[in-house]
Each structure stands twice: as C-alpha cells, then as structure tokens.
C-alpha positions in Angstrom: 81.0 10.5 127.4 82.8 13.7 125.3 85.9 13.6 124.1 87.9 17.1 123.3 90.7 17.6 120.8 93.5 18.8 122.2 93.8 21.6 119.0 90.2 22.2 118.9 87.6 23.0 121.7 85.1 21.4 119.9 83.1 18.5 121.6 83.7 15.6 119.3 81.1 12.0 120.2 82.3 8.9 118.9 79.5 6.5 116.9 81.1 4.3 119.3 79.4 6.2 122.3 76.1 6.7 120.4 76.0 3.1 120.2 77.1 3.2 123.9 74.4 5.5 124.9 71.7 3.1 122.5 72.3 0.3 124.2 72.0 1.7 127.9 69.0 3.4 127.0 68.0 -0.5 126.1 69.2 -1.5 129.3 66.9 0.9 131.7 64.1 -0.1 129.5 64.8 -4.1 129.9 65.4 -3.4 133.4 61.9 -1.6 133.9 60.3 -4.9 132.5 61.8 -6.9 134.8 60.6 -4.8 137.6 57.1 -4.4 136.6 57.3 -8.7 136.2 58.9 -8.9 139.6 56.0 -7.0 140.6 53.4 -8.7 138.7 55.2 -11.8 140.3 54.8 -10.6 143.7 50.9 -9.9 143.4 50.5 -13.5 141.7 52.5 -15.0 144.9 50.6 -12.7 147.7 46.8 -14.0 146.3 48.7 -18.0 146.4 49.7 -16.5 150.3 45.8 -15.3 150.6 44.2 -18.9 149.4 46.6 -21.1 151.6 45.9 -18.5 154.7 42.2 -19.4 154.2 42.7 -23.0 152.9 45.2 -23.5 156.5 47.8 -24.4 154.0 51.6 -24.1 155.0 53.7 -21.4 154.0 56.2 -23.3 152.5 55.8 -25.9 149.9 58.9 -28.0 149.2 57.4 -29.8 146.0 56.6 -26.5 144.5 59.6 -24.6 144.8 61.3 -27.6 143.6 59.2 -27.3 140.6 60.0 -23.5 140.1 63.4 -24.5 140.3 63.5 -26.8 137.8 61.7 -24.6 135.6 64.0 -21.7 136.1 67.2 -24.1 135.2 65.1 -25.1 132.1 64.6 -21.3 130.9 67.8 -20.3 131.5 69.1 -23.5 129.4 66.6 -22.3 126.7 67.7 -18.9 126.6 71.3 -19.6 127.2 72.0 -17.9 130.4 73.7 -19.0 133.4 71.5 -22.0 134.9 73.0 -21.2 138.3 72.7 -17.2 138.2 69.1 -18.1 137.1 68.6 -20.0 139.7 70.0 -18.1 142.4 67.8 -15.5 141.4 64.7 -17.2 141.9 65.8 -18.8 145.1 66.3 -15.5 146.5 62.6 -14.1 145.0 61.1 -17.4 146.8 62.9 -16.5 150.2 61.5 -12.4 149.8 57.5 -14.2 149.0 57.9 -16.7 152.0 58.7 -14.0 154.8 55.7 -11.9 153.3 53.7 -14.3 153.5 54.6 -15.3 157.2 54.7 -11.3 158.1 51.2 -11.4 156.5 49.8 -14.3 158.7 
C-alpha cells in the first residue's frame, strides 16, 4: 500500500510495506507448496484407493487413520503448531480421500 504526503504528491513506500510485500510474496509461494503436496497427497491416496479396490479391501480403515492422526499431532508438536489445527486439517483431507474413493468404486 502507498501512502501520500499531504504537502507533496509524491508516492512515498514505507520499508515497513516492502517488508510487507516480501513476506506475502513468501506466503503465495508456501502456499503453492502445500497445494502441489496436497496434490501429490491425493495421487498417493487414489493408487492406496486402486490396491484396496482390487485387493476387496474396505474403504475405510480405522487403525490407519488413527495412525495418521497421531502422526499429524506428533509433527505439529515438532514444529510447534497447533496440535488441534493440525489435526483438524488432516481429518478433513482423510474425509475429501474417503468419498473419492467410494465415488470411484
């Protein structure tokens, strides 16, 4: 964002507002990766819906997701975030994998 003096019609940016503009730029690019991982994600979880399709396995597998979980909560611990926000996050990517798997079958 500009700022303009009131005596002046000069456009004056604050190093404040470059560092703004730096660290957005940082955000769009950290938010890229974690769409291309979602994605990756998504293609590792469709070829797991593929083999228990032709293995007659069940969509849903309790111990697993408990496991994924637990892992999650364990990252986020690591990294210091939010255990629950992690977590809630995952729950909601093993809920979008589940119904495409079962729209796949």
């Amino acid at each position: 964002m500009t700022e303009h003096t009131p005596d002046t019609d000069s456009t004056v940016v604050s190093t404040d507002e470059m560092d703004l503009d730096e660290l957005r730029e940082e955000i769009r690019s950290i938010d890229r990766e974690i769409v291309e991982l979602i994605a990756q994600r998504t293609y590792v979880a469709d070829s797991i819906a593929r083999v228990k399709t032709e293995r007659g396995l069940a969509t849903t597998d309790e111990s697993q997701e408990e496991a994924v979980m637990a892992r999650a909560g364990e990252n986020a611990e690591r990294f210091d975030v939010d255990a629950n926000m992690v977590k809630a996050i995952f729950r909601l990517l093993i809920e979008l994998n589940k119904i495409e798997q079962r729209n796949e079958r």
